[in-house]
C-alpha distance (Angstrom), angle and dihedral (degrees) to the residues before:
residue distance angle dihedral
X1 . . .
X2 3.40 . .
X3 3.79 122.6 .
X4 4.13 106.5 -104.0
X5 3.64 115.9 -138.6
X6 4.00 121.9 -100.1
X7 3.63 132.7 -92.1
X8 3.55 110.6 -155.5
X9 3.61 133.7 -137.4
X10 3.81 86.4 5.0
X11 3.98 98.5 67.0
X12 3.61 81.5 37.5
X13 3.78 82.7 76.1
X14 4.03 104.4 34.3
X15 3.68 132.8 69.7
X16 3.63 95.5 -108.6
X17 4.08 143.3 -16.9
X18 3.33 113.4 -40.1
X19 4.37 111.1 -115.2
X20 3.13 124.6 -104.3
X21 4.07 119.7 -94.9
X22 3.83 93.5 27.7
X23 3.92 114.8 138.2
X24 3.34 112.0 -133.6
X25 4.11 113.7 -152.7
X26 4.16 112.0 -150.2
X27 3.93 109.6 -166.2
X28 3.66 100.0 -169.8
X29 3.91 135.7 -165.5
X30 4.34 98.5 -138.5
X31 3.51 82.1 -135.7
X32 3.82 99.6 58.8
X33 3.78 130.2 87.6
X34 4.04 91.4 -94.5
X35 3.99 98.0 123.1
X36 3.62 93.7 47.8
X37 4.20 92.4 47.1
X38 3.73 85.6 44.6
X39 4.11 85.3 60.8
X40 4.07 89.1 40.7
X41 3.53 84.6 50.8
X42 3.88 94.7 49.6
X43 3.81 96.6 47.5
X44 3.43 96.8 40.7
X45 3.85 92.8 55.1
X46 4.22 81.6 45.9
X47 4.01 91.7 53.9
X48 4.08 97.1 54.3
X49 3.96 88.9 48.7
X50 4.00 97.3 -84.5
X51 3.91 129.1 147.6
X52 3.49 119.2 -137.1
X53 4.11 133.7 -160.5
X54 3.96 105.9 -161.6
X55 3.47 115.8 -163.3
X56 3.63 116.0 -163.5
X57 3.61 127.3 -151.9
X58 3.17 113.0 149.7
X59 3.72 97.3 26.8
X60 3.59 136.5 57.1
X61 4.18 121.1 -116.8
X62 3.57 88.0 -116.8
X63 4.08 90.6 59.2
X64 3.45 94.1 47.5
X65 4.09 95.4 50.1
X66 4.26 88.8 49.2
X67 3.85 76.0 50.8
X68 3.67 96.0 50.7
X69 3.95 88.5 39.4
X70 3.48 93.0 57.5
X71 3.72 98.5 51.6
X72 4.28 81.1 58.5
X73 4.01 91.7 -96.4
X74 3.63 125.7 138.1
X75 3.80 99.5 -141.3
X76 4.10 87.2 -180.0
X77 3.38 96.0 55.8
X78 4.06 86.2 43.5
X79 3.29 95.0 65.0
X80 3.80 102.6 35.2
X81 3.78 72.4 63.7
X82 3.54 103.3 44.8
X83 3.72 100.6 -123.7
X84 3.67 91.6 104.5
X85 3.68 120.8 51.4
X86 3.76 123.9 166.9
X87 3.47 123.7 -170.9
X88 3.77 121.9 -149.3
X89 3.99 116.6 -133.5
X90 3.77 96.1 140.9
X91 3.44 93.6 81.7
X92 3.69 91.1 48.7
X93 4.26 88.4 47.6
X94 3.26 106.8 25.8
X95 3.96 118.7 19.3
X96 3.97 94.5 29.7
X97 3.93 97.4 -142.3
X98 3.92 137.8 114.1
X99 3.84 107.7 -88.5
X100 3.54 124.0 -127.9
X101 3.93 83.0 -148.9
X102 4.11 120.4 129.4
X103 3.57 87.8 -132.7
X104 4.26 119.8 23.0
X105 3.47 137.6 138.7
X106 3.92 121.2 -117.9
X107 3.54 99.1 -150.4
X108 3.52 136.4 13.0
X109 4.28 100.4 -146.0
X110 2.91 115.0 112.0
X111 3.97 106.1 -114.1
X112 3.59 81.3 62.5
X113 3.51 112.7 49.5
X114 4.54 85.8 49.6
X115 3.42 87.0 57.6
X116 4.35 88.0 43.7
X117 3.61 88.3 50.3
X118 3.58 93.5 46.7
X119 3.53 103.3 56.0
X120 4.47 95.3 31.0
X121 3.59 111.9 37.3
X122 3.68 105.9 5.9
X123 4.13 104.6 87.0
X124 4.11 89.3 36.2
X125 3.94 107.1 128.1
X126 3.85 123.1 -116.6
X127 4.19 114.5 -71.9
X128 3.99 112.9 179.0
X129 3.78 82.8 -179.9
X130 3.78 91.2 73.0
X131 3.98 135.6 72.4
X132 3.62 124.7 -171.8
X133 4.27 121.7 -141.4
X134 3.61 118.5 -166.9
X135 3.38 106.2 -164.0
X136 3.63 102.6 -154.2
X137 3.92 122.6 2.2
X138 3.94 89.9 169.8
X139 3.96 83.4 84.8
X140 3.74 92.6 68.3
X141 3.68 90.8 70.1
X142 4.20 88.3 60.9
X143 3.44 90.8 72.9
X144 3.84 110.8 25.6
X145 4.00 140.6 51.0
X146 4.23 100.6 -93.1
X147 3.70 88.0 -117.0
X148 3.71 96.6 54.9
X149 3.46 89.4 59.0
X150 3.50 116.9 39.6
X151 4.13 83.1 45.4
X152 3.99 83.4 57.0
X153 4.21 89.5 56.1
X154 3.59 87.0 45.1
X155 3.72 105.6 46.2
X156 3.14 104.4 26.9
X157 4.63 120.0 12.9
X158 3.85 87.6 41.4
X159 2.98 103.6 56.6
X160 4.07 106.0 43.5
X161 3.44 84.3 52.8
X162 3.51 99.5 57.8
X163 4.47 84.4 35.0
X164 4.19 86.1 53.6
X165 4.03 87.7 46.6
X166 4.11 83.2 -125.7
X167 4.15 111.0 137.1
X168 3.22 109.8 -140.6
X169 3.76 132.9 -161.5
X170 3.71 116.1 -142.8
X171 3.85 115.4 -174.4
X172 4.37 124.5 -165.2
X173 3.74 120.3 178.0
X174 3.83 113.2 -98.4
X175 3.51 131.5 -126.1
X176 3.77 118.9 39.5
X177 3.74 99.9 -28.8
X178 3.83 85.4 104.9
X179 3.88 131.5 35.5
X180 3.42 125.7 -92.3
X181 3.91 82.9 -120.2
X182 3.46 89.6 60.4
X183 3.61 108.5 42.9
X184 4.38 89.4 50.2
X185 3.99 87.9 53.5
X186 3.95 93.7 52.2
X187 3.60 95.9 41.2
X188 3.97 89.3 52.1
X189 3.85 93.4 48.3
X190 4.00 92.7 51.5
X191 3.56 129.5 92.4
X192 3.99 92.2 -147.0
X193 3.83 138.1 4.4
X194 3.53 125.1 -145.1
X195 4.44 122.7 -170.7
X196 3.94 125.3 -151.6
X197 3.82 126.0 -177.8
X198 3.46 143.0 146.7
X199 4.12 114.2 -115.3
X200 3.62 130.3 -159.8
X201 3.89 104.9 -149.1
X202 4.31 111.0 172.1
X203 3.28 90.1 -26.6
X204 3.78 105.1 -39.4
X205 3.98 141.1 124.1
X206 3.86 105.1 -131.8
X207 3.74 118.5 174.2
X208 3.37 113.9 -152.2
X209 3.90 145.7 -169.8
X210 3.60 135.8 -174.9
X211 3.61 141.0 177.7
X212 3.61 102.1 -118.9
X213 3.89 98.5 172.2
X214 3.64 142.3 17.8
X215 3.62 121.7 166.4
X216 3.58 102.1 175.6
X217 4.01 103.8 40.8
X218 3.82 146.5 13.0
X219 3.44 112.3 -74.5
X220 4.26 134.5 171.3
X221 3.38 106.2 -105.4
X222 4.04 106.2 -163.2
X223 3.59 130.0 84.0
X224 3.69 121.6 -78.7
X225 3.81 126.3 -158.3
X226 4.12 118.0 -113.4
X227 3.66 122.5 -135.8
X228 3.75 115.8 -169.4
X229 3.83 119.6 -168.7
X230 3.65 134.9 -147.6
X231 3.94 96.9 -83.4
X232 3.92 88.4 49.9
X233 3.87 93.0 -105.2
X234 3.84 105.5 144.7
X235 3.33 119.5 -139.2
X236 4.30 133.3 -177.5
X237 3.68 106.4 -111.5
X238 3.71 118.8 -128.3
């Protein structure tokens, strides 16, 4: 078998890479260093031969190719290539107006995006070699009833990633953004739960990750440190 790509700071923490079609749940403080890890993430999957599908929420493309740029990546090139694609639903969320995007959702209910998946991503074959990051699912629940939603993860985005052998990360808000009904659901259907927040200890910032589930692997459960350098890459501190 082919050697798979890495993940960083992730399989820094487990026993070994993490298999293919395994959704990965991100419950994220909005004040913690997730959007920049998501990047680190992205490249770092890029550098050992990866291909990545960024979908930006709470970002626009632009943002997350200065990103990519900064961490010494040339998302043009990327995507001329197609081991980069980013897919616009900012505009859809956020700005409210057409994209000029090569791939973007119109509309982020949730009638709309089945019938988007159906007809984009649905039929595409299998691809190890790939890993999706949503950058922030939380936005979903802006436009739809919670339980339309988090039943379209679970019957439907789940599932073809772990049928196309792509892991994907999908990230929510923590805290009480979401019910507690909706929170329990996703964390059942996932393969692997990671935590970020920001912590005030004696009157310090600490950004912090930690490993809070693996069901497939060994994994180091406590809470590690963050380090993020001057190009935004995120790092574990030692």
């Amino acid at each position: 078998m082919a050697r798979l790509p890495r993940i960083p700071l992730i399989e820094d923490l487990t026993a070994g890479s993490i298999p293919p079609g395994s959704n990965i749940l991100v419950e994220f403080d909005p004040s913690s260093q997730w959007y920049n890890a998501s990047v680190t993430i992205a490249a770092g999957w890029i550098r050992t031969g990866g291909k990545v599908s960024y979908l930006a929420d709470s970002h626009s493309p632009d943002d997350v190719r200065e990103r990519l740029r900064t961490l010494g990546l040339n998302p043009v090139e990327l995507e001329e290539s197609d081991r980069l694609w980013i897919t616009n639903f900012y505009s859809a969320g956020v700005v409210g107006r057409k994209s000029k995007e090569r791939f973007s959702a119109g509309s982020l209910k949730v009638a709309d995006l089945s019938l988007w998946i159906s007809k984009e991503v649905l039929h595409e074959e299998p691809d190890p070699d790939f890993i999706i990051i949503d950058d922030n699912t939380s936005v979903l629940d802006r436009f739809n009833e919670e339980e339309h939603w988090v039943e379209l993860l679970l019957s439907r985005i789940f599932p073809m990633a772990k049928a196309r052998r792509i892991t994907r990360f999908t990230s929510v808000m923590a805290g009480a953004v979401h019910s507690e009904w909706a929170y329990k659901h996703l964390e059942a259907a996932a393969d692997g739960i990671l935590d970020l927040k920001l912590d005030e200890q004696a009157g310090e910032a600490l950004d912090l990750l930690r490993v809070r589930s693996m069901w497939n692997m060994g994994f180091d459960r406590r809470w590690h440190r963050l380090k993020t350098l001057k190009n935004f890459e995120v790092t574990l501190e030692r």
